[in-house]
TISEZA-521199 format. One record per residue (C-alpha): residue number from 1; residue in one letter; x, y, z. Coordinates in steps of 0.001 Angstrom, whole numbers, plus 500000, padded with zeros to 6 digits. Example, Ala and Ser with C-alpha at 12.3 -4.5 7.8 and 13.67 -1.06 7.14 Angstrom:
# residues 2
MARKE   seq   type       xx       yy       zz
MARKE     1      A   512300   495500   507800
MARKE     2      S   513670   498940   507140
This chain:
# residues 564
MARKE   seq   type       xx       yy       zz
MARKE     1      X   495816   545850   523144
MARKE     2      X   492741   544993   521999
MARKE     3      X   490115   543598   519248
MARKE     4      X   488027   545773   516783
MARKE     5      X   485912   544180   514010
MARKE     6      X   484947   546656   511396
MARKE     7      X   482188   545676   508841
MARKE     8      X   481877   547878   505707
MARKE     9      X   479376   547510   502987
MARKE    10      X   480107   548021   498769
MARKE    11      X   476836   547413   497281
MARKE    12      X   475365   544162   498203
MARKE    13      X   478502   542819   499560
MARKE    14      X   479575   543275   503413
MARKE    15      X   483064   542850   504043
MARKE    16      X   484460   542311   507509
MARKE    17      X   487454   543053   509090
MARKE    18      X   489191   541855   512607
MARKE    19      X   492076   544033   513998
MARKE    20      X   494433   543347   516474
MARKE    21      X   495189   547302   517476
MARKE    22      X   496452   549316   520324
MARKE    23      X   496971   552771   521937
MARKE    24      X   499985   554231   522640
MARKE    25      X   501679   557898   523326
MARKE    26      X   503454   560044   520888
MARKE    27      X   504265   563568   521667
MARKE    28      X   501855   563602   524937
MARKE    29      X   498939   562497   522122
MARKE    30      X   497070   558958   522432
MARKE    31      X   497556   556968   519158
MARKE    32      X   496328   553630   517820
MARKE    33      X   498079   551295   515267
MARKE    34      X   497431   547505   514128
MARKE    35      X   499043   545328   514924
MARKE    36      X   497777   542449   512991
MARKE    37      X   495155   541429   510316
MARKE    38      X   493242   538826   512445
MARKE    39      X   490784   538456   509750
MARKE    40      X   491711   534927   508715
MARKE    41      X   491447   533844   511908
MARKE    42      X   488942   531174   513192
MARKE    43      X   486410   532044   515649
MARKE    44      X   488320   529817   517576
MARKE    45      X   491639   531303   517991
MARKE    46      X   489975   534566   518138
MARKE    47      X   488098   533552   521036
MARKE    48      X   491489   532106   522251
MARKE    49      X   493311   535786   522207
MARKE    50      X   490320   537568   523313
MARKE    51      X   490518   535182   526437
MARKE    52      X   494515   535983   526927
MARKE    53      X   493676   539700   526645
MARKE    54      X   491320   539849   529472
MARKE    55      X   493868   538074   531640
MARKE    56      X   496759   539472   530696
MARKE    57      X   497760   541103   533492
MARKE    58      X   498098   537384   535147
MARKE    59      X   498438   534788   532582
MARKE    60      X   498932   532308   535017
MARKE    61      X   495241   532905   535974
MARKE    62      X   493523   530874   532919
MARKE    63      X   495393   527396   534141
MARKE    64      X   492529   527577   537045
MARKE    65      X   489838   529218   535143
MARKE    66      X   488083   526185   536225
MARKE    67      X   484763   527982   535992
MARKE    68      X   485450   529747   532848
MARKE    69      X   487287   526752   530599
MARKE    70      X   485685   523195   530218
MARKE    71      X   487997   520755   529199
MARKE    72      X   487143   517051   528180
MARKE    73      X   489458   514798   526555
MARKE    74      X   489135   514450   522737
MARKE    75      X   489746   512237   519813
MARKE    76      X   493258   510627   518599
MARKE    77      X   494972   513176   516397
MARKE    78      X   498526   511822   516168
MARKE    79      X   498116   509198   513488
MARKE    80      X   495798   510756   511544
MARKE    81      X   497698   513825   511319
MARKE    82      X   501126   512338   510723
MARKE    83      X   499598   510208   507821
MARKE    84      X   497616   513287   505991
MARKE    85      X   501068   515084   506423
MARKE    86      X   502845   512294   504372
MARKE    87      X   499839   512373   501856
MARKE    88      X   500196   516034   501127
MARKE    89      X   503521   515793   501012
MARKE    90      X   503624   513007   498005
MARKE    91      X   501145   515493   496531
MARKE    92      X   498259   512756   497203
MARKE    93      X   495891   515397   498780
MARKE    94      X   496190   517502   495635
MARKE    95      X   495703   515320   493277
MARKE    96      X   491955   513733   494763
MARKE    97      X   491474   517429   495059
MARKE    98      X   489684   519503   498267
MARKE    99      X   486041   519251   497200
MARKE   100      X   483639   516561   499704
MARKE   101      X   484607   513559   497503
MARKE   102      X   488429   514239   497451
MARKE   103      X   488309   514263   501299
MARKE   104      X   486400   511662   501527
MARKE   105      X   489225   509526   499233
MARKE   106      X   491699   510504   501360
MARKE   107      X   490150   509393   504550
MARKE   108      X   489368   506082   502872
MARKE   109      X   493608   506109   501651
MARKE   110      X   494175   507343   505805
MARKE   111      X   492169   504986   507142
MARKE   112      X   493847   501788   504833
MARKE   113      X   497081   502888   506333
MARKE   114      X   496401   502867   510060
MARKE   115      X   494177   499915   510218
MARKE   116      X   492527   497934   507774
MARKE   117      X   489342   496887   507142
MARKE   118      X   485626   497516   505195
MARKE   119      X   483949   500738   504392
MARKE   120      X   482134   500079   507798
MARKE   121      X   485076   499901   509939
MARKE   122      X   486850   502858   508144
MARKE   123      X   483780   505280   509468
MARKE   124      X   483715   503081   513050
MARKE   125      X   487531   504153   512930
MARKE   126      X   486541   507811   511980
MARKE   127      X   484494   508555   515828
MARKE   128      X   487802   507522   517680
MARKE   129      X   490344   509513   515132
MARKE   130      X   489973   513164   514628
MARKE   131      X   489334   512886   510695
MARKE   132      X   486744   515761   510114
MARKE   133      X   488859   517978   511841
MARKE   134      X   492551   517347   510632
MARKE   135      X   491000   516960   507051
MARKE   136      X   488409   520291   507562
MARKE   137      X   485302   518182   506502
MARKE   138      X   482292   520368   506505
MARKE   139      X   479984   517651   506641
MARKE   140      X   479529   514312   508202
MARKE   141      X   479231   510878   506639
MARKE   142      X   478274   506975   506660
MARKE   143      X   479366   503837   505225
MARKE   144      X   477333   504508   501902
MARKE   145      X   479420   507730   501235
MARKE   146      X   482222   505603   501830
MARKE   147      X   480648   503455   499048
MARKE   148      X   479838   505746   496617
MARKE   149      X   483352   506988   496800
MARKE   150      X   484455   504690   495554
MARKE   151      X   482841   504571   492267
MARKE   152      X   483867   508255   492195
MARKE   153      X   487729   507079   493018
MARKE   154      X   486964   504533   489980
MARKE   155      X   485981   506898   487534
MARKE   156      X   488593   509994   488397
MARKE   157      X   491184   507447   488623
MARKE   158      X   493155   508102   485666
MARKE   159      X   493049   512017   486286
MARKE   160      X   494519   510849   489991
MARKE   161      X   497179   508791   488468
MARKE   162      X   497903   511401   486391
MARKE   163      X   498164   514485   488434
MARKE   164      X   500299   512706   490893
MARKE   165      X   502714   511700   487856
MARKE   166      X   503751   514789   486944
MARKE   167      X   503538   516316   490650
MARKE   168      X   506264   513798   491003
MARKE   169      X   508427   514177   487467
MARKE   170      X   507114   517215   485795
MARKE   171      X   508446   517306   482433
MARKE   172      X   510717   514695   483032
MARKE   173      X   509560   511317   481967
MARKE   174      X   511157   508582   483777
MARKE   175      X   512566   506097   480991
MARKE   176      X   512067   502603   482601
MARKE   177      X   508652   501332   484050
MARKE   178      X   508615   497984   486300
MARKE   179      X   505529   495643   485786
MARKE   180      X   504080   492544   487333
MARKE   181      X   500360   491069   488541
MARKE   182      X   499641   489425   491193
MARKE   183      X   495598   488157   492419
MARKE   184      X   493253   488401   495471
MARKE   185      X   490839   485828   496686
MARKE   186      X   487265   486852   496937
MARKE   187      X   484537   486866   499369
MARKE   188      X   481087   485696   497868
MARKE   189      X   480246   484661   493977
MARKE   190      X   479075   488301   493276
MARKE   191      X   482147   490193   491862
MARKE   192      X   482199   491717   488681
MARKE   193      X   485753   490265   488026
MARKE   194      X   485671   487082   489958
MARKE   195      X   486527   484246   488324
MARKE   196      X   488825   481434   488798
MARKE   197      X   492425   480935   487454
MARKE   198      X   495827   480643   489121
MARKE   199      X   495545   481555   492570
MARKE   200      X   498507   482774   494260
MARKE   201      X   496979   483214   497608
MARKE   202      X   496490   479323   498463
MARKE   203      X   492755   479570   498661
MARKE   204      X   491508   476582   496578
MARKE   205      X   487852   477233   495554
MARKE   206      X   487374   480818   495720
MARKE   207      X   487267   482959   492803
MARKE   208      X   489733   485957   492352
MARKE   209      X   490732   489015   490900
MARKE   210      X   493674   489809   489329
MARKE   211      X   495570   492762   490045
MARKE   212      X   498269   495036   488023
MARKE   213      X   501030   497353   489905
MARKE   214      X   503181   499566   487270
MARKE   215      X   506080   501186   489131
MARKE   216      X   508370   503569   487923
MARKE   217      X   512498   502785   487971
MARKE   218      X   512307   503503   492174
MARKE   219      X   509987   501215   492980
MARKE   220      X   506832   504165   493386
MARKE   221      X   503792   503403   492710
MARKE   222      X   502234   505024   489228
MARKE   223      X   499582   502863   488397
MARKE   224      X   497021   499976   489410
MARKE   225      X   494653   497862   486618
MARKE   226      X   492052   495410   487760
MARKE   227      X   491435   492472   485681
MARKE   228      X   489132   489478   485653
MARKE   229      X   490523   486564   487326
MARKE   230      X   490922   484197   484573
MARKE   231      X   492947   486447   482944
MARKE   232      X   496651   485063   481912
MARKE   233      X   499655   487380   482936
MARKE   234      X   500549   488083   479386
MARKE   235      X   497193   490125   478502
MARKE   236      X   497743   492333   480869
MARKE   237      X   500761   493606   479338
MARKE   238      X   499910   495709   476443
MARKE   239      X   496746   497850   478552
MARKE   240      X   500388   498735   480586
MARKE   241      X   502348   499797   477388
MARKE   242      X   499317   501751   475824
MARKE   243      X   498555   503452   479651
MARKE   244      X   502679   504542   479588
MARKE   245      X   502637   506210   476236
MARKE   246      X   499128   507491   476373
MARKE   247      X   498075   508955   479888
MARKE   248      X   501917   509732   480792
MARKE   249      X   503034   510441   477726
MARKE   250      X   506423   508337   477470
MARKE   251      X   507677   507288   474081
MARKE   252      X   511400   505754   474424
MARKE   253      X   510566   503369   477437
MARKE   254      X   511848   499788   478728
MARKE   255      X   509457   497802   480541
MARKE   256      X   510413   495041   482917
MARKE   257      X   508310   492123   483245
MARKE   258      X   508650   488906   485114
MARKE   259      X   509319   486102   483238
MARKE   260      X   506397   484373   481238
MARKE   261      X   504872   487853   480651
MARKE   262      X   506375   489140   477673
MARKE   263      X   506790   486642   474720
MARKE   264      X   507059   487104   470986
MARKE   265      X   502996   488349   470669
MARKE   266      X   503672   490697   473322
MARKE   267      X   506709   492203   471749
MARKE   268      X   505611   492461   468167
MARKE   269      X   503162   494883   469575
MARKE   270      X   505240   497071   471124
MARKE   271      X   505343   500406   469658
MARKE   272      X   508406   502210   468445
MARKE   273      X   510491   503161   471062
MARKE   274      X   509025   500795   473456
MARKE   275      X   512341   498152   474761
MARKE   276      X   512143   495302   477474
MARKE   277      X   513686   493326   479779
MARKE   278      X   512191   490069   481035
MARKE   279      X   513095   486696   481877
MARKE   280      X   512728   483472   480127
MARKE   281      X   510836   480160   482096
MARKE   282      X   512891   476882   482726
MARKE   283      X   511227   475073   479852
MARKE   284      X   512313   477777   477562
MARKE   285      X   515963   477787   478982
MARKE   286      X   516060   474090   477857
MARKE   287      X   514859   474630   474300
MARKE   288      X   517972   477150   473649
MARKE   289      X   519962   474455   475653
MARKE   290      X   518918   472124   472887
MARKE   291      X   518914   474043   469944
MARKE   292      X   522659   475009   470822
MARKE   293      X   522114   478734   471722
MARKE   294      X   523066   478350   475139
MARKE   295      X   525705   476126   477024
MARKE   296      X   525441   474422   480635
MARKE   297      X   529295   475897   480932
MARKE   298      X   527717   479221   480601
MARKE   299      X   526159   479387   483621
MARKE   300      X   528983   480712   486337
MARKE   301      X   528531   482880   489280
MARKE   302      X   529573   485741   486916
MARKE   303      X   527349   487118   484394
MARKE   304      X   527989   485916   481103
MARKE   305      X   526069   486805   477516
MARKE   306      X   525202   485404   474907
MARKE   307      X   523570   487424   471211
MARKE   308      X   521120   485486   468579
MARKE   309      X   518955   487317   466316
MARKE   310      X   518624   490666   467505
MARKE   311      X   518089   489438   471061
MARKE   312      X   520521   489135   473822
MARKE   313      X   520155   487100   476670
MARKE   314      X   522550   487648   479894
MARKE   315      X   522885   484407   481703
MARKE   316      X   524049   483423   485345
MARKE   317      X   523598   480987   488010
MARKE   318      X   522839   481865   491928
MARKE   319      X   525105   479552   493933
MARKE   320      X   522915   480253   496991
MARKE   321      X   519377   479690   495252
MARKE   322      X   521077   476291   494121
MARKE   323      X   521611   474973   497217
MARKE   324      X   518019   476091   498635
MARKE   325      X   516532   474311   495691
MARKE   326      X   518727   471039   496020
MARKE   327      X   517870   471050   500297
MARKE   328      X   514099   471342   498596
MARKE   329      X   513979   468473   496849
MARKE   330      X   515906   466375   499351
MARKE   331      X   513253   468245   501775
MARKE   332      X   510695   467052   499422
MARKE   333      X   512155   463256   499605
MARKE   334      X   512038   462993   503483
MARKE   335      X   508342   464081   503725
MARKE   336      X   507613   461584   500709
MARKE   337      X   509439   458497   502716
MARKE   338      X   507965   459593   505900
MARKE   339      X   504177   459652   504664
MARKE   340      X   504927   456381   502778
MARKE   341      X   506489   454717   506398
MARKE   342      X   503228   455603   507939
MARKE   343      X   500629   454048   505243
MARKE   344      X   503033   450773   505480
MARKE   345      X   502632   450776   508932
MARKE   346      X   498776   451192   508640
MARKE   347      X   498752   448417   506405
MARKE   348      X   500782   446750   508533
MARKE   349      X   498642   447284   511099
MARKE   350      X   495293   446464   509250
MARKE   351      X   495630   443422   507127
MARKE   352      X   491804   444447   505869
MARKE   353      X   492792   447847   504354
MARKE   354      X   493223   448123   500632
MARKE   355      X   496452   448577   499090
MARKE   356      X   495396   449876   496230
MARKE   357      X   494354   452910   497715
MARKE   358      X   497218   453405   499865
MARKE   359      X   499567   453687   496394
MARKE   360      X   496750   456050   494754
MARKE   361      X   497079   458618   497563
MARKE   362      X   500670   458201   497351
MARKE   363      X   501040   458931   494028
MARKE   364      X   498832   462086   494540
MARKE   365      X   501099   462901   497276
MARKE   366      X   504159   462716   494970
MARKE   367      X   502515   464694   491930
MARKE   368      X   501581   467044   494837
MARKE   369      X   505043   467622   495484
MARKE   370      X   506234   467651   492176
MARKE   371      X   508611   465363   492105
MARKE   372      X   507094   462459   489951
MARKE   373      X   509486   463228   486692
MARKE   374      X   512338   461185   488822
MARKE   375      X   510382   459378   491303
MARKE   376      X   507871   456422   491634
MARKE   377      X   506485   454485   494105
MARKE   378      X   505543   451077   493456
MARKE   379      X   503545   448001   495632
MARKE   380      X   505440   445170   495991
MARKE   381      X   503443   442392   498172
MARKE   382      X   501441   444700   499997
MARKE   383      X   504671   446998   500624
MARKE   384      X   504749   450681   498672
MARKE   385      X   508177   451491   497753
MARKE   386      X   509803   454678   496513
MARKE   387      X   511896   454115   493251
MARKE   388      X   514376   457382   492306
MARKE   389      X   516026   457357   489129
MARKE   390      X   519376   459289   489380
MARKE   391      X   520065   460423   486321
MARKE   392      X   516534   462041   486023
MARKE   393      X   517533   463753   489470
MARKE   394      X   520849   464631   488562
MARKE   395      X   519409   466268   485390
MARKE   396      X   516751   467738   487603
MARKE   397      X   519614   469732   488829
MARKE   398      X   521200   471043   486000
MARKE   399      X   519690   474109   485887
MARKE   400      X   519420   474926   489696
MARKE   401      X   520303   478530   490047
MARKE   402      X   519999   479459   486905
MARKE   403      X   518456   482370   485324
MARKE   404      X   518478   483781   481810
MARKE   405      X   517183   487625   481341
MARKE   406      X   515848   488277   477906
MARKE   407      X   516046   492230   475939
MARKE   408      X   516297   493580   472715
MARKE   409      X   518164   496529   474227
MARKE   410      X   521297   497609   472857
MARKE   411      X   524747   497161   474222
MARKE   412      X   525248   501408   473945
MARKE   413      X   521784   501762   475985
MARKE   414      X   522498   499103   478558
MARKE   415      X   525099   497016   479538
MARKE   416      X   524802   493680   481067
MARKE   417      X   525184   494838   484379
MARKE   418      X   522501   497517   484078
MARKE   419      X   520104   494551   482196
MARKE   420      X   520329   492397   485097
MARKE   421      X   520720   495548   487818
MARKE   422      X   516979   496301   485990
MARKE   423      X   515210   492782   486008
MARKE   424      X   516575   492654   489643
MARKE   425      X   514154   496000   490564
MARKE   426      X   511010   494068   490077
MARKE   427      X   511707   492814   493470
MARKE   428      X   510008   496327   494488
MARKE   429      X   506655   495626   492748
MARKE   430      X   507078   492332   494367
MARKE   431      X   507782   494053   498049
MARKE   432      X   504536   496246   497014
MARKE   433      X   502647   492923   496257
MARKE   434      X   503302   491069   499596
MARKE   435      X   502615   494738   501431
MARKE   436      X   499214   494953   500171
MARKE   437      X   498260   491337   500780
MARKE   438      X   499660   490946   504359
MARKE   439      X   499539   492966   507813
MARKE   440      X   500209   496285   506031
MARKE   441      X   497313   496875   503772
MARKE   442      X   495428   493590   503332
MARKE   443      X   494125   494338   500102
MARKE   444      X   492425   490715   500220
MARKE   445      X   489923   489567   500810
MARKE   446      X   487636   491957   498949
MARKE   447      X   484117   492370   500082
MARKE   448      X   482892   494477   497286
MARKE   449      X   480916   493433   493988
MARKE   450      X   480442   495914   491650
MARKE   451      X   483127   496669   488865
MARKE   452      X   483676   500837   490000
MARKE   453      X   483534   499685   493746
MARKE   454      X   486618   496943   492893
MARKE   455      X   488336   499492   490786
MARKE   456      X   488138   502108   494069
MARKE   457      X   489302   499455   496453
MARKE   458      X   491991   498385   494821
MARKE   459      X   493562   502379   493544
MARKE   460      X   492790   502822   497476
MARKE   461      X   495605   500413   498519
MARKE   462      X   497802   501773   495667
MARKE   463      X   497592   505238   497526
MARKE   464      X   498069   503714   501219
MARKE   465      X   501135   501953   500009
MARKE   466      X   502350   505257   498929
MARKE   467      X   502551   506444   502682
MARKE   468      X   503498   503161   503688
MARKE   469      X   506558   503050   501660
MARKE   470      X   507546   506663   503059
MARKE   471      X   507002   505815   506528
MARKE   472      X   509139   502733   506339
MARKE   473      X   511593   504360   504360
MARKE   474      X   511999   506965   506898
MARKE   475      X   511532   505038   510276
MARKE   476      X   513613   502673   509177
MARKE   477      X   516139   503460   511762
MARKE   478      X   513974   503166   514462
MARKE   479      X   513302   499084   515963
MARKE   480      X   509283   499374   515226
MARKE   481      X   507326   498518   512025
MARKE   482      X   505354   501182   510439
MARKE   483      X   502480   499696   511983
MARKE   484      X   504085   499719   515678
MARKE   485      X   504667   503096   515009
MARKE   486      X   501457   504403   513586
MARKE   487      X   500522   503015   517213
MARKE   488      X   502469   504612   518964
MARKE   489      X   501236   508005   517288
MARKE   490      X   497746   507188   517785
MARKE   491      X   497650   507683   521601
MARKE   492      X   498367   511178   520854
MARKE   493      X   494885   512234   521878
MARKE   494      X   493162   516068   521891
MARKE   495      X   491968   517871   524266
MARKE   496      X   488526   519806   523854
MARKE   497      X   488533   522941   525055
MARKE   498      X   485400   524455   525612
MARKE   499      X   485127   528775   527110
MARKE   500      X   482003   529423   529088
MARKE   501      X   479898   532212   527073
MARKE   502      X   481245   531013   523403
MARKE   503      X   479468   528711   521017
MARKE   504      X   483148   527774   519507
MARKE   505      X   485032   524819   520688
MARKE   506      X   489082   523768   519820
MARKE   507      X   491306   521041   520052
MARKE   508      X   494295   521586   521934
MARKE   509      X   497106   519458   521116
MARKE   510      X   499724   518352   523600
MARKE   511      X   503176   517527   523046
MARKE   512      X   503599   514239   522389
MARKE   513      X   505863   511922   524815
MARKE   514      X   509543   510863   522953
MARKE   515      X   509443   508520   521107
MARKE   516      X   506178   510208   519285
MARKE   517      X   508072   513143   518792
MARKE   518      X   511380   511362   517388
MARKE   519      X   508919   509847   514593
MARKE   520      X   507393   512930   513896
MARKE   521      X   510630   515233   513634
MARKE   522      X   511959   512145   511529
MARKE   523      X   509760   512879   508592
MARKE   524      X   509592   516814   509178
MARKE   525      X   506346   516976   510910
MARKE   526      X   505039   519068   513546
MARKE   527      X   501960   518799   515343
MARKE   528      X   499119   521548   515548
MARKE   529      X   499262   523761   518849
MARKE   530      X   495638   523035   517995
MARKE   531      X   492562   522688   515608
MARKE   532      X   489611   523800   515153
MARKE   533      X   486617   521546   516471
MARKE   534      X   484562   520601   513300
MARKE   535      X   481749   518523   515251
MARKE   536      X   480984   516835   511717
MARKE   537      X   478693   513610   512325
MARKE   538      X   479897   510396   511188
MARKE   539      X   477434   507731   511826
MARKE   540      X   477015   503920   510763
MARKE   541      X   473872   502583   509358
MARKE   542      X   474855   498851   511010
MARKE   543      X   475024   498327   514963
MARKE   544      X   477946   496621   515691
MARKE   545      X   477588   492508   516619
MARKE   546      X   478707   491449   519327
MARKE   547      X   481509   489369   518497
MARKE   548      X   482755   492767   516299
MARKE   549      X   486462   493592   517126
MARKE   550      X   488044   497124   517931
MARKE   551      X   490347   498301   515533
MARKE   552      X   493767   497728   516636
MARKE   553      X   494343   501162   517245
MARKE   554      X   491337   501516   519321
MARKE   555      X   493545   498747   521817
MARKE   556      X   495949   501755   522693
MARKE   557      X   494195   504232   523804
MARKE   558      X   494359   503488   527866
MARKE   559      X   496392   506313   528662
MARKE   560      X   495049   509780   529796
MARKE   561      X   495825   513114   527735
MARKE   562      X   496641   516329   529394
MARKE   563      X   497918   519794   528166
MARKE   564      X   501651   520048   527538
């Protein structure tokens, strides 16, 4: 056997042509055939079988062609291609498209998923993790390309969103849409959206953005909205309802919303078609209480319903979330009397201190704790006491456990079971929420200012939860996180192969040890024999300080690589 490249020329265009032929006897007469179109080949693996062919008579040969193979151990491959192998699969790589841009998204989306951190880390991360040559980048980049992407990411972001919806449903439009917001302390007063307002992270004195996650009835991600963060839950709503029957293209939809998010404005401008389920606050649960709609004897560990004007309301009460919220407030009691034993016992102790201040941070303590509708404390010669009045506890407790879920659905559409079954999926957004603000994604804190460059961060964590969600989903059997086992595919380095004589390089992958391999075969995934060696440049503008830390997956990489 052997190679022939044939070049032929139609007017101002050459065409080329690799053949994989050989000779052979027929009827005492020396024939050739092909036998294979090599032509979309790589230089590479054309230089690979041109190698084989001269030793073929001793294959063995080329394991100590010491002189005639370099080999020097290359980037980590195992991560980076598992995760782009998920992205394709969820149709991610298609929808940011092939061009420079679209691969630069998708290292940004690869990168969020095996270790977070700024634009600058994600190209740091980019010299230890093959990502020009799993994602065939022709050309190298920096931090600022990282930057401008997203801006690009901003403003293609509702194609994205698209494209990926009806990779997913087609012409099937899913009929129920989950909602809720959550927000994201800042770094710095710069941000186009930062603002204060009601700050779920527990960072007092730091403005924030608020965030919007629309899921579809599974719990996948379809779309992500960045507000400013003053912004109250309830005007985020509609920009939701007119996104789900514009862009998608839904019109007989029920959106779920947490409670406090969809009241009477919200609902008048829903359009036709447009149903939802929510649930109704504690302070609303006691105005039907009083106006007679709704009954304390209602409330059983069964679901029960009750119908008044066009609106139904399915009511029950969670023995289990009782008791956690009775232990609270007898939780809340203890730490009370135990901070008020130790500013006795400082007055006690110093006959000079003022009282008067010792019961005004007490009573900031109790309002702190929220317990000062049935408790006060009071100074009775130089002595603060706590005071509880028992019936204001004991009404405290009425309405531990209970819950009251709010639609204008019909009974023939939805039954109670389904209306509560539905309010109970939000717990996915919420799974999404605390994904993308802890060890997973870290969405916060944000580092960026300008409006497109929030907007990119933020649809960049929507995509990375994507994979995340897949990879838990399907190593969910083994006793590893998602980011344990991302780990654990990151030592799977390359080797760089290098043939005396030849200009090409490769990366030859080995096989990866078992429990690699187990994660791999779990989601369907095989790893490259090799790859081609791209030798793209990525390069940082900023040297790296000295108290800079390694990416976590850089920790793992203290094991050698060596051909299979």
């Amino acid at each position: 056997m052997h190679i022939v490249e044939n070049k032929s020329k139609s007017g101002k265009k050459i065409y080329r042509s690799i053949l994989l032929r050989e000779s052979y006897r027929e009827d005492g007469k020396v024939k050739k055939r092909t036998i294979a179109n090599l032509s979309n080949c790589t230089p590479q693996e054309i230089g690979a079988i041109k190698l084989a062919l001269n030793h073929k008579e001793d294959l063995g040969e080329l394991g100590s062609l010491s002189e005639s193979v370099e080999l020097q151990e290359g980037l980590s491959v195992g991560a980076v291609w598992c995760v782009s192998q998920v992205a394709r699969e969820l149709g991610i790589e298609e929808a940011l498209g092939k061009d420079f841009q679209g691969k630069l998204a998708m290292w940004q989306v690869i990168a969020r998923v095996i270790d977070q951190g700024s634009r600058l880390s994600a190209v740091r991360l980019a010299q230890v993790h093959a990502a020009g040559d799993v994602l065939d980048m022709k050309r190298g980049f920096d931090e600022n390309d990282l930057y401008g992407n997203l801006a690009w990411l901003a403003e293609n972001q509702g194609k994205i969103e698209q494209k990926l919806f009806e990779s997913r449903r087609g012409e099937k439009k899913p009929k129920l849409f989950l909602y809720d917001v959550t927000s994201s302390y800042l770094e710095g007063e710069q941000n186009h959206f930062g603002e204060y307002g009601y700050n779920r992270d527990g960072k007092k004195g730091k403005k924030q953005i608020v965030i919007g996650l629309l899921c579809d009835e599974q719990g996948e991600a379809v779309s992500t909205e960045v507000f400013a963060g003053n912004t109250q839950d309830t005007q985020t709503f509609i920009p939701q309802v007119r996104k789900v029957a514009e862009r998608f293209g839904c019109k007989e939809v029920t959106i779920v919303g947490d409670r406090g998010m969809i009241k009477t404005l919200q609902i008048e401008q829903l359009p036709e078609g447009f149903h939802y389920i929510t649930a109704i606050t504690k302070p609303q649960i006691e105005a039907l209480i009083n106006k007679g709609i709704l009954q304390l004897g209602l409330f059983e560990d069964k679901l029960c319903e009750i119908k008044e004007g066009g609106v139904r309301y399915v009511l029950r009460r969670n023995p289990k979330r009782a008791e956690e919220m009775a232990e609270s407030r007898l939780s809340k009691m203890r730490c009370l009397g135990e901070f008020i034993e130790k500013k006795n016992g400082y007055l006690g102790d110093h006959p000079m201190a003022s009282v008067s201040k010792a019961l005004e941070k007490a009573k900031e303590k109790l309002k702190s704790l929220r317990i000062d509708t049935w408790v006060q404390i009071k100074e009775e010669e130089g002595i603060l006491k706590i005071e509880r009045d028992e019936e204001a506890m004991k009404e405290e407790g009425f309405l531990d456990g209970c819950y009251v879920i709010k639609t204008d659905l019909k009974e023939d559409e939805a039954d109670k079971l389904l209306v509560h079954d539905r309010y109970k999926d939000l717990t996915e957004v919420e799974r999404a929420f605390r994904d993308c603000k802890t060890v997973n994604l870290e969405v916060h804190p944000v580092y960026v200012r300008k409006e497109e460059s929030t907007r990119g961060h933020v649809f960049v964590v929507m995509l990375a939860y994507m994979i995340i969600r897949r990879l838990r989903k399907a190593w969910e059997g083994f006793d590893l996180t998602v980011e344990g086992g991302l780990e654990q595919l990151a030592t799977v380095c390359s080797m760089e192969v290098k043939v005396k004589g030849q200009d090409t390089r490769c990366l030859k992958i080995p096989q990866p040890r078992e429990q690699s391999r187990r994660l791999l075969e779990t989601l369907k995934i095989k790893l490259p024999g090799a790859l081609p060696k791209r030798a793209i440049r990525v390069v940082t503008r900023k040297k790296p300080s000295r108290t800079t830390k390694s990416p976590v997956i850089l920790r793992h990489f203290s094991s050698f690589c060596f051909f299979a």
